[in-house]
N, C-alpha and C positions, 0 to 999 in steps of 0.2 A: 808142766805136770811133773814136777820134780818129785814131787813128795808123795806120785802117784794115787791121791786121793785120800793118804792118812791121815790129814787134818781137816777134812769132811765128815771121815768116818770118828774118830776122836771130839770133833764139836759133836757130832748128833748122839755118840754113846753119852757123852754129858750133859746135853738135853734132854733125853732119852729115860736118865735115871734122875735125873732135876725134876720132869715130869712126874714119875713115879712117885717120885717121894712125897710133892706137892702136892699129886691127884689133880694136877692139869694137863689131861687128856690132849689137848691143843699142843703144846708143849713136846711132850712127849710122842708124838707123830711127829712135831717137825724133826725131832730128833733121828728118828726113824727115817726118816726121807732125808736127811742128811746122812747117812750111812749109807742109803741104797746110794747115791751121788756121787760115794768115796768109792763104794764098791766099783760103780760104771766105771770110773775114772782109770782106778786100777785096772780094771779088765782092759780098757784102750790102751793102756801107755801099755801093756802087757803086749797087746796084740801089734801094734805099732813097733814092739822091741822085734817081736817076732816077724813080721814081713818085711825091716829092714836087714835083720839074716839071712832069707832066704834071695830078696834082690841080693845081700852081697856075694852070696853062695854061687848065685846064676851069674853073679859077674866073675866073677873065679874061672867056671866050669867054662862059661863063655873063650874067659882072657886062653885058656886051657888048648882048646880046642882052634884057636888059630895059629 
C-alpha cells in the first residue's frame, strides 16, 4: 500500500467523469466504487501508520521504565 490508495482513487475519478461524459451510468459507478476503495485503503495504511507509533511509543515508555 505504497501509494496508499491514490491510484484507486485517480482510476475511479477517471471512470467517474468518462461516465459522465458518456452517460454510462455503469461506468461511472464503477468509478465511484473505485474511489471509495482508494479512500478505504488510505484510511488503513493511515491507521496502520498510526498503531505502529503508538506500539513504538509503549515500547519506548516500556524500554523507560526498566
Amino acid at each position: 500500500m505504497a501509494d496508499k490508495g491514490f491510484t484507486d482513487k485517480v482510476k475511479g475519478k477517471v471512470k467517474e467523469v468518462a461516465g459522465d461524459i458518456t452517460g454510462d451510468n455503469a461506468e461511472k459507478a464503477s468509478g465511484l466504487v473505485d474511489q471509495v476503495v482508494g479512500k478505504a485503503k488510505e484510511v488503513a495504511s493511515n491507521a496502520k501508520d498510526v498503531a505502529e507509533e503508538v506500539v513504538e511509543k509503549a515500547k519506548d515508555k516500556i524500554d523507560e521504565a526498566k
